[in-house]
Backbone bond lengths (Angstrom), bond angles and torsions (degrees), N, CA, C in turn:
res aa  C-N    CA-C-N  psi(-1)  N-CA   C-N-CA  omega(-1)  CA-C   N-CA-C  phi
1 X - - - 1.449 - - 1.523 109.11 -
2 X 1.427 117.82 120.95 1.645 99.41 159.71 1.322 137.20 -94.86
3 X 1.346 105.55 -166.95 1.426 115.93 -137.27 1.844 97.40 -70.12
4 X 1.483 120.19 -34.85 1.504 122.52 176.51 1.402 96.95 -77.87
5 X 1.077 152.73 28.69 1.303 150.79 152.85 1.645 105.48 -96.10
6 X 1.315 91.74 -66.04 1.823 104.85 -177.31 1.807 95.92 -46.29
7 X 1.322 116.71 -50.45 1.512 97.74 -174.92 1.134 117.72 -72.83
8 X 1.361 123.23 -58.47 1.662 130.64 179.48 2.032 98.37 -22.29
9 X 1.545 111.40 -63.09 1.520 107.43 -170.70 1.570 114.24 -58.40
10 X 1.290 104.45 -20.76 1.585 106.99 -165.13 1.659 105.64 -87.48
11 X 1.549 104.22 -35.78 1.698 101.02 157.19 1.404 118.53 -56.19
12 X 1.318 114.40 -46.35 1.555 116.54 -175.72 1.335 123.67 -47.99
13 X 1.763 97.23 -45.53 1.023 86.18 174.57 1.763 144.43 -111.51
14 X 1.500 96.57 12.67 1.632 135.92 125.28 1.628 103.88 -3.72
15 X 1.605 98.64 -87.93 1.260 122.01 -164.01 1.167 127.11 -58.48
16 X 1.493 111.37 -42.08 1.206 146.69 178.97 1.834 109.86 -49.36
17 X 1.926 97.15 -65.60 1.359 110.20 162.18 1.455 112.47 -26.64
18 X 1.671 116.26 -74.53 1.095 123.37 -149.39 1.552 93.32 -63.73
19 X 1.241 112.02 -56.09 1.840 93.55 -175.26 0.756 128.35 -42.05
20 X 1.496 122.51 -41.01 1.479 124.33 177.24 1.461 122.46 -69.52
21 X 1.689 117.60 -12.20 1.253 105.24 176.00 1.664 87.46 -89.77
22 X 1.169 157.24 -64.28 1.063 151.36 -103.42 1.811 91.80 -91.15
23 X 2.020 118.02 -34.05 0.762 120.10 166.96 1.487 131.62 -48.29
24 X 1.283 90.73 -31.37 1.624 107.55 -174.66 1.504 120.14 -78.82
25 X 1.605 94.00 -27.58 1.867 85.76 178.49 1.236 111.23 -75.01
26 X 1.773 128.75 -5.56 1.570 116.42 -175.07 1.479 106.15 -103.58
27 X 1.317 117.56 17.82 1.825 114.29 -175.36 1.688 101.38 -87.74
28 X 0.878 89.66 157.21 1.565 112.17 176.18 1.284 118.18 -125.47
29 X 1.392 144.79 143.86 1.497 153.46 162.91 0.927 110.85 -90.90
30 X 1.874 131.58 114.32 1.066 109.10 151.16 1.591 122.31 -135.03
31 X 1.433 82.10 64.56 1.555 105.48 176.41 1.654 122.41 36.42
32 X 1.819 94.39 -115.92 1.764 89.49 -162.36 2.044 86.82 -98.97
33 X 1.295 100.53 45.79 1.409 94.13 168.17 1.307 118.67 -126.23
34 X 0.966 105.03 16.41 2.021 113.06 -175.13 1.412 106.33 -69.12
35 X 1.694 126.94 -18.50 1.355 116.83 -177.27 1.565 123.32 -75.51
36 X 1.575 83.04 -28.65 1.702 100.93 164.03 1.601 134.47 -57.05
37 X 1.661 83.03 -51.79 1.934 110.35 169.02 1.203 109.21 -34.54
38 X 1.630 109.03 -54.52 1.253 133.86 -159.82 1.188 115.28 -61.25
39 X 1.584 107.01 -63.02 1.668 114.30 -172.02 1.508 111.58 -66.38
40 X 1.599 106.15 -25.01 2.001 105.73 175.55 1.299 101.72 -73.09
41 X 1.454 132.84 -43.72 1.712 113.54 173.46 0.815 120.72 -50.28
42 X 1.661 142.34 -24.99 1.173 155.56 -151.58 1.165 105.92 -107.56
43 X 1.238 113.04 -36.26 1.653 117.38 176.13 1.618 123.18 -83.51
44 X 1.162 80.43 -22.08 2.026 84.72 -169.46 1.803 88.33 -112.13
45 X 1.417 119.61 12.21 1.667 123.23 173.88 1.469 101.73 39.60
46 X 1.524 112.85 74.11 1.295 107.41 161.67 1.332 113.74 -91.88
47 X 1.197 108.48 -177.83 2.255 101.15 164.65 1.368 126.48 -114.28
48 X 2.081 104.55 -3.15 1.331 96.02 171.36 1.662 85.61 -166.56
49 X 1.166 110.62 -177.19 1.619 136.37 -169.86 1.400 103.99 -70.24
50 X 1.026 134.09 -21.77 1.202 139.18 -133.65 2.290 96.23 -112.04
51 X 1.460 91.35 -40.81 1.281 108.10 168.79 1.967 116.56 -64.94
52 X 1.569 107.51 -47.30 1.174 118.46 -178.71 1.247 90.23 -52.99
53 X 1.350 125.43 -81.79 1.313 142.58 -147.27 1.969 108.77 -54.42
54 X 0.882 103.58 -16.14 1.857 125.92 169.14 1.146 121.82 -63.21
55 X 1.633 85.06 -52.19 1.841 104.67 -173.01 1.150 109.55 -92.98
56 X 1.417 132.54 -13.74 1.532 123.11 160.63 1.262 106.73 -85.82
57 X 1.251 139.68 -49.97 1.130 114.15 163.70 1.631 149.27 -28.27
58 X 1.757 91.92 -63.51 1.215 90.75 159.87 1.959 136.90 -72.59
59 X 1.391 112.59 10.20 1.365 125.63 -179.64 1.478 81.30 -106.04
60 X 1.052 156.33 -17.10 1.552 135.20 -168.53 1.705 99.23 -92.67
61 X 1.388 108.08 -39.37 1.774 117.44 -178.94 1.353 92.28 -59.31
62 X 1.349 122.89 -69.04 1.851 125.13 -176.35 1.516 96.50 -38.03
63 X 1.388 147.55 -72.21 0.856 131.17 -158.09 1.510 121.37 -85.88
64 X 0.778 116.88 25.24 1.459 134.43 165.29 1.107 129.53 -103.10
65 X 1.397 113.28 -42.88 1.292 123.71 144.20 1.310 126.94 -59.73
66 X 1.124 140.66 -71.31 1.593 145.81 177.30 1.927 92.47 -35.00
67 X 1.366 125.59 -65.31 1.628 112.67 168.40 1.804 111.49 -41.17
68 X 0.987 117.59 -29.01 1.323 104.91 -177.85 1.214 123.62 -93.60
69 X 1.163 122.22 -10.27 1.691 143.84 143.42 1.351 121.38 -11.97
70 X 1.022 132.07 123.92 2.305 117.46 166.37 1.780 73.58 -51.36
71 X 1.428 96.18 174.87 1.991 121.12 158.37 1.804 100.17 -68.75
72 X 1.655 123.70 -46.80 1.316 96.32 -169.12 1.766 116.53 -81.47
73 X 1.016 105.76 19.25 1.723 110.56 177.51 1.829 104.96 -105.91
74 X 1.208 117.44 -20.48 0.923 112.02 173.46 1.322 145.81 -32.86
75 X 1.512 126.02 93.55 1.949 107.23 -163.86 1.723 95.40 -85.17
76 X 0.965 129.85 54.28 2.245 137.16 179.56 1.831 66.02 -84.29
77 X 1.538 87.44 138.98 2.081 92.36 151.99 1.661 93.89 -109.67
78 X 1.628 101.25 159.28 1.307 77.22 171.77 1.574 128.70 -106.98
79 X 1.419 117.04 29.13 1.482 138.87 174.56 1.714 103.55 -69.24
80 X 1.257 114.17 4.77 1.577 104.70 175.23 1.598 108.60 75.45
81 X 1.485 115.02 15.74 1.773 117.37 170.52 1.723 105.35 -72.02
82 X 1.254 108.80 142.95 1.141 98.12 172.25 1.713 104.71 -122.58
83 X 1.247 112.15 110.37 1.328 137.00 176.32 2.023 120.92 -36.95
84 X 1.256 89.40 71.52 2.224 92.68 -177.67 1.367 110.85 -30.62
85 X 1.162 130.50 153.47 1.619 119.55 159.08 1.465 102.17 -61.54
86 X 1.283 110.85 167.94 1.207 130.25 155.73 1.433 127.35 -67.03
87 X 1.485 130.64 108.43 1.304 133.81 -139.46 1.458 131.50 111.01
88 X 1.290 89.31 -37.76 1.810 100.33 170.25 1.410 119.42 -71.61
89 X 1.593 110.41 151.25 0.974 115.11 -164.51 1.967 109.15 -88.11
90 X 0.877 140.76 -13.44 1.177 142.86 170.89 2.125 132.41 -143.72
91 X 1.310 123.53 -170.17 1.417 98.44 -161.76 1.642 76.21 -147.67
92 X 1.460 116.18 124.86 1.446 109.50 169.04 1.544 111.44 -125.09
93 X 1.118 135.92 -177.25 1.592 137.84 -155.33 1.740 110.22 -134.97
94 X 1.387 121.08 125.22 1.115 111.70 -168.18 1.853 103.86 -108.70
C-alpha cells in the first residue's frame, strides 16, 4: 500500500472520530421511553428528534410560566385547548 493511501485512511479516520464524538455530545437517553418519543413524532409529524425535543421544551417553559401567572393573567381557555408555544408547528386538544 502506499504512503498517500496510508494517509488519506488515517485522515478518514481522523475525521470520522471527530464526528462521532461531536455526534455524541448531542444524544440523549431516553431509555424504556422511546415508544412514547416515537408515537409524539408521529403524531405531531415531526421529521426528526431534534424537533420533538424543541417542542417539549418549549411546552415545559409555557407551562411554567402560565403557573407563574396571578389566575387573572392567565391565557388557560377553559375548552380544554392546550396552548403550543410559539414556534411550534401545530395545536392539538387534550
Amino acid at each position: 500500500m502506499r504512503s498517500s493511501q496510508l494517509g488519506s485512511r488515517h485522515q478518514y479516520k481522523k475525521r470520522k472520530q471527530s464526528l462521532d464524538r461531536r455526534r455524541g455530545k448531542t444524544r440523549i437517553y431516553v431509555g424504556n421511553h422511546i415508544d412514547r418519543w416515537l408515537t409524539l413524532k408521529e403524531k405531531l409529524d415531526f421529521r426528526n428528534d431534534a424537533e420533538v425535543a424543541g417542542f417539549l421544551l418549549d411546552l415545559i417553559v409555557t407551562v411554567k410560566e402560565e403557573r407563574e401567572m396571578p389566575p387573572h393573567c392567565s391565557s388557560v381557555e377553559t375548552d380544554n385547548t392546550l396552548v403550543i408555544p410559539q414556534g411550534s408547528f401545530c395545536m392539538f386538544y387534550i
